[in-house]
Phi, psi and omega in degrees: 000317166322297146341283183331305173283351192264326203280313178293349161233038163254325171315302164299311197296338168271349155298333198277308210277299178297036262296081188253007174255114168255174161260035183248179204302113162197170185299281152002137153265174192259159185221099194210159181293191154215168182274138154290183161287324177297342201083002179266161193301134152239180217246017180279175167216143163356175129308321156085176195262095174302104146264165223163098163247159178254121175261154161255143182313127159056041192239139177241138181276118163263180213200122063051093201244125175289153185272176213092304206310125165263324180230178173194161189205130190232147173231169187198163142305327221214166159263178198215136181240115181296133140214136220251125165123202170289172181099144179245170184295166150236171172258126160304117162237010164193195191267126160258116211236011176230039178052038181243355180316193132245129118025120192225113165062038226263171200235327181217115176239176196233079195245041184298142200068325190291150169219055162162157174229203157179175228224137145224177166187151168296343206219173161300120182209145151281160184210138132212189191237140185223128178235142197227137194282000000 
């Protein structure tokens, strides 16, 4: 858990540093820092535009990405193998060695211009996904 958390704030921090969180007017919230009452940085971002899917074991979903969305966070039961553009996940059963693969349990991604992904898991799983401009 630690890890995890520590890997999602080396992640904000290179949004920060890079300056890509902006404001402007859209349906999305910004996935950006905030401030305390005290004045230090903390490290939440909004709620953002929440989807909440049901997987069926070794069945893959494709998912529709609102338009705008620049970032997504995916949480899950199970684990799940992402592949953000066209193409669907799969579950690995031998190597994929020509960068067509799917992504297992991926946490903060960068999906700006894509406009769809899919979804798998080995098992029965809730998932969702919160995406942010």
């Amino acid at each position: 858990m630690k890890k995890r958390f520590l890997f999602i704030l080396q992640i904000l921090l290179v949004f920060a540093i890079c300056g890509l969180m902006s404001t402007p007017a859209m349906a999305l919230d910004s996935f950006r820092f905030y401030r305390n009452y005290a004045g230090d940085q903390t490290f939440a971002v909004p709620q953002g535009y929440v989807n909440s899917y049901l997987l069926t074991a070794t069945t893959a979903k494709t998912i529709t990405i609102p338009t705008g969305s620049r970032y997504v966070i995916f949480a899950a039961t199970a684990d799940i193998w992402v592949r953000i553009g066209t193409g669907t996940a799969t579950i690995p059963v031998g190597d994929t060695t020509n960068g067509t693969g799917s992504e297992l349990n991926p946490v903060c991604r960068w999906i700006e211009g894509e406009t769809q992904m899919s979804v798998v898991s080995a098992y029965a799983a809730k998932i969702s996904i919160t995406f942010y401009e």
